[in-house]
N, C-alpha and C positions, 0 to 999 in steps of 0.2 A: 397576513403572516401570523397574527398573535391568534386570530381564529383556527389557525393549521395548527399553530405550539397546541394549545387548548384539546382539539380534536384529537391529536396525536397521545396528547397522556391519555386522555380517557379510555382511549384505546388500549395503550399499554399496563394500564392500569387494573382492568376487566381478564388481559391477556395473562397476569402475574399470576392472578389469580388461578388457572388452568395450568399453568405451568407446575406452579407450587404444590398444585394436587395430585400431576402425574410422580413429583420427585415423591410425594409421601407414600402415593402406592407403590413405588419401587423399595421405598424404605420399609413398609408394611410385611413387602412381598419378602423382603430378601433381610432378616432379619441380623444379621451378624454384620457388624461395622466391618467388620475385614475384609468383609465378601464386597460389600458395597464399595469402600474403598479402590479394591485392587480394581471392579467394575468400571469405574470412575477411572483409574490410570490407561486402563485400556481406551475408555471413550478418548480421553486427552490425547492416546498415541495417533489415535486413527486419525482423528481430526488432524493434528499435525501434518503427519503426511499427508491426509488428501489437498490440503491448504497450500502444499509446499508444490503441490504436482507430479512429484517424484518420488520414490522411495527404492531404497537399496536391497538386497534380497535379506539381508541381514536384520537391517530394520523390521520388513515383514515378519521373518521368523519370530522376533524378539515378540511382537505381539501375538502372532499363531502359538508361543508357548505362554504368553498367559491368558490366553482366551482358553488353552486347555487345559491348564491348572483350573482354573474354573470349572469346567464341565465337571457334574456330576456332583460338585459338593454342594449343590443345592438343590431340593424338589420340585421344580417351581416350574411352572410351562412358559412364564413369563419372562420369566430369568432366563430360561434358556431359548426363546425367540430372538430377545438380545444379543446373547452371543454369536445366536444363526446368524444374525444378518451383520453385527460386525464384521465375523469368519467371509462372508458375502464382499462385504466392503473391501476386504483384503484383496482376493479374488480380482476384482474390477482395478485393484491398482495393477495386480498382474497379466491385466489385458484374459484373464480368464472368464469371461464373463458368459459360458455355457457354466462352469461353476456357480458364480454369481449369482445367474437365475435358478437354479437347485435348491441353490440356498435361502434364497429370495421366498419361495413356495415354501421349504421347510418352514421358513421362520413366521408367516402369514397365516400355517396353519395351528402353531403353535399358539399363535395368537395376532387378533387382528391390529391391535391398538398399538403397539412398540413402534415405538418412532424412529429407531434405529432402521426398520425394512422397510418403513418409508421413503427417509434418504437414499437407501441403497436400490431403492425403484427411481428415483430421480436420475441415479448415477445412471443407470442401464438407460436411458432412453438419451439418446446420439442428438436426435432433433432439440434446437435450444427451445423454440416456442414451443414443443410440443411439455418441454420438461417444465418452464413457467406455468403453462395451463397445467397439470399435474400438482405442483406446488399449490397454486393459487385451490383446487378444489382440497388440495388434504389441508389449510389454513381453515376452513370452510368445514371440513368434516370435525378433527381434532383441536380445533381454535387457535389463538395466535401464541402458539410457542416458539420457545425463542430459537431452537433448533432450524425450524421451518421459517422463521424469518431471517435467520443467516443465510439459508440457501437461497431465498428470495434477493438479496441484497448482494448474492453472488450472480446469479443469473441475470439481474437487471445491469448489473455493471458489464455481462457480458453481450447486453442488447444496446448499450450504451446509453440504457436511463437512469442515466447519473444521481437525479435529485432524487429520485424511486430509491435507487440504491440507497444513499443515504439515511434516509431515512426507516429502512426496512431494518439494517445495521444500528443504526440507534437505537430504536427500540429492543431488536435481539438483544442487544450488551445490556441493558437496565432489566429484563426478565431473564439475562443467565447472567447475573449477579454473582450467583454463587458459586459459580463456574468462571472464574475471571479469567480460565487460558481463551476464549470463547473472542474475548474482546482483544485478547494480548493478540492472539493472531490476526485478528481481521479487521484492527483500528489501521494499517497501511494499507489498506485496499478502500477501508473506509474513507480515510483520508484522502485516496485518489480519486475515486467519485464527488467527492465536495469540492475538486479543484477541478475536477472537469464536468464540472454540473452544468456548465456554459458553454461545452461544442458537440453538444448532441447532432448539429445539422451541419457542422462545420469540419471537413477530412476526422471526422471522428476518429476512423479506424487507425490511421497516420498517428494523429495525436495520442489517441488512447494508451497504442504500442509502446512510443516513446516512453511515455510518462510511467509505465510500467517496470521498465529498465531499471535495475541495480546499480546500472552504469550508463553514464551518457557521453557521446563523442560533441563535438564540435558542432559536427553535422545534424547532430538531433537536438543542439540547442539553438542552432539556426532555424533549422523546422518549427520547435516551438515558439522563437520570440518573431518570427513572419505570418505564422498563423494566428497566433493570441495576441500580439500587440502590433504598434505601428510603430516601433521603435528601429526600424530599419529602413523607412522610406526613405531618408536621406541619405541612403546607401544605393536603393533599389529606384525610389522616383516612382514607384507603380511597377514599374518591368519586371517580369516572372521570371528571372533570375534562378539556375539551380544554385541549390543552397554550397557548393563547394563556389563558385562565380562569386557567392557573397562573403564567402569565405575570405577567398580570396582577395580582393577589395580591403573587407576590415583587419586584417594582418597587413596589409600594406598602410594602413593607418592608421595602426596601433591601437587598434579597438581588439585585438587578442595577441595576449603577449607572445614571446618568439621563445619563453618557456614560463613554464610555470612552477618553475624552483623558486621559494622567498629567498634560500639563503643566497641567492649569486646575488652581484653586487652589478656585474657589468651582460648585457646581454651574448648570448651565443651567437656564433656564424650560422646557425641553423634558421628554417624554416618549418614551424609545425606544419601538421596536417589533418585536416578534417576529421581525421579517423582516429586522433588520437581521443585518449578521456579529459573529462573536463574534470579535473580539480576545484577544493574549494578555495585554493590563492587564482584560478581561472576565470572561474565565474565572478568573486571582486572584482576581480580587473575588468571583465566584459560589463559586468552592469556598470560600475562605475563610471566608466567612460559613456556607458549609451546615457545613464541620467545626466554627466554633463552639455553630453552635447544634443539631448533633448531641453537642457535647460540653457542652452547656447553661453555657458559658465565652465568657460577652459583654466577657472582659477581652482575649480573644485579639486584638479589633478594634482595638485601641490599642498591643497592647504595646510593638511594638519603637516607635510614633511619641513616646509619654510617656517609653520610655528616652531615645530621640535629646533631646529637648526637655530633659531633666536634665543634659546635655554642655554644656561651653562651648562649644567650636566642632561643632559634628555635623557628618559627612559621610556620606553614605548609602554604603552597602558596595556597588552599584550601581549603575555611574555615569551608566544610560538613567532611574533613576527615581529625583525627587530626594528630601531630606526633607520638602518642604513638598508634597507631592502628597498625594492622601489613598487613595491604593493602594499607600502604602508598608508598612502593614503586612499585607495581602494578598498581597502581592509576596513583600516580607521572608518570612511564614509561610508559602507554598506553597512558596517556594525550600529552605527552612529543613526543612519538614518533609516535600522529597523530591517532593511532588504534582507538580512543574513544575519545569523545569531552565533554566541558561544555558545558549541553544543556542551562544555560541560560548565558554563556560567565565566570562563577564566582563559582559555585556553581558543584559538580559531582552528586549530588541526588542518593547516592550510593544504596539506599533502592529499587526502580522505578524496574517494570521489563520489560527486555528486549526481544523487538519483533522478530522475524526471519527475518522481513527489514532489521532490524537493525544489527543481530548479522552477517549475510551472509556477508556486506562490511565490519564488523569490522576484521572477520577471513581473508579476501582478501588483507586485508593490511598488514599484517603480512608477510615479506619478506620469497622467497619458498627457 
């Protein structure tokens, strides 16, 4: 492992270098700080969007009008290869991509080296191995810039080579330094390959999707904690159980609360359902209960509420979830014992729901 750290900077190291040379012939090239700038907001927009998957037509416009504020006020065949293959980028988000490739040619003949119509020849080719192989030979031609390594670190997460990802992404972020929207955007995708660096052979695709999710149900944190942990066998015994059958089961014994409001006090006549979101006063309660009864310690469910209860005045050491709720000691224990954190140092935002990034390390902390 200390041989890979090792290897890996020297690499990056070598690669800074290349990087730092191309931003200088841009700055060479394009002399007036305002030009370069507005350049630079543009790069940032695109990236956004392509990052995000989607873009609105408005959106689009917003950058087709300053890619064309730009045109023209600079001489540069350089500069405006740039633009071409931006203008190109755009294009491929609007599923135009007889444009795309127009534009693609334009901008290659303008000049061969702009790494902007490099990406936007990634974008065009559909096949993912065919777009890796592509990638891996312009890394080889133009050396390890960081552009070419985000899109590496994008493609590998979508081959499900997790650890590859990760690392392709680390290095990216430390050569566009100066570029920090570069890591703002692609540190949760990052992050997601470091948590699934360990089921490349194992329902990858299942797993991968979930953990992807903004939002997760019941159902996709049943899938996760049967797949990645053995914290269910005392539920399951082995048996391939669908994950609603397991569901099922642990609301009947209160291994998922029957709501996930802190402020009630007494439970509803309701029954959840598999399909609902998992909250973060939810997911307390579910780990909670799986580490007690992994640690076969049904005292854990009470503890800190029977400390409080022995105080003359109690006050909960957290001021979204009070004493009298009864995922105080859920709360209390997952905080306590590191599973789940305050996201703002003070506060649990027990309402908030929880992502598959999120809930994948929070099950992994959970001693086996």
């Amino acid at each position: 492992m200390k041989r890979y750290i090792i290897c890996l900077f020297a690499v990056m190291c070598i690669a800074f270098t290349g990087c730092q040379s191309l931003q200088r012939d841009l700055m060479l090239s394009v002399a007036d700080e305002r030009v370069f700038r507005e350049l630079a907001e543009i790069e940032e927009n695109i990236v956004r969007l392509e990052a995000a998957g989607q873009a609105s037509q408005a959106e689009l416009a917003n950058v087709r009008r300053l890619i064309a504020a730009l045109e023209g006020t600079v001489a540069d065949t350089h500069f405006q290869a740039i633009l071409t293959a931006y203008s190109g980028r755009l294009f491929v988000m609007e599923g135009r991509n007889s444009n795309a490739q127009r534009e693609l040619r334009r901008s290659q003949n303008l000049s061969t080296r702009n790494v902007p119509s490099v990406i936007l020849s990634f974008r065009l080719e559909r096949n993912i191995a065919r777009r890796l192989s592509l990638i891996e030979e312009s890394l080889q031609t133009h050396g390890s810039l960081g552009e070419l390594l985000i899109e590496r670190g994008r493609v590998l997460f979508d081959l499900s080579r997790f650890a590859e990802s990760v690392a392709a992404f680390d290095a990216a972020f430390v050569l566009l330094h100066e570029r920090p929207f570069y890591e703002e955007i692609f540190t949760p995708l990052r992050n997601s390959a470091w948590q699934l660096r360990g089921v490349e052979d194992r329902t990858a695709d299942r797993i991968v999707d979930i953990v992807r999710r903004s939002e997760i149900t019941w159902r996709d944190a049943i899938e996760l904690t049967r797949h990645e942990t053995q914290l269910l066998r005392f539920i399951t015994a082995g048996r391939d159980w669908s994950a609603e059958t397991i569901f099922s089961h642990l609301v009947d014994r209160a291994f998922i609360p029957l709501t996930q409001d802190t402020e009630l006090t007494e439970w509803p006549p309701v029954r959840p359902s598999p399909n609902d979101l998992v909250l973060r006063s939810g997911a307390a309660w579910f780990l909670w209960h799986l580490h007690a009864e992994n640690r076969a310690n049904r005292n854990l469910l009470t503890r800190y509420s029977l400390r409080f209860a022995a105080m003359p005045d109690p006050r909960s050491p957290i001021p979204d979830i009070s004493i009298s709720s009864p995922f105080l000691d859920s709360v209390l224990g997952c905080v306590g014992a590191r599973f789940m954190s305050l996201p703002d140092g003070r506060h649990f935002m027990p309402s908030e729901p929880v992502r598959g990034s999120e809930f994948l390390p929070m099950l992994r902390r959970l001693p086996p």
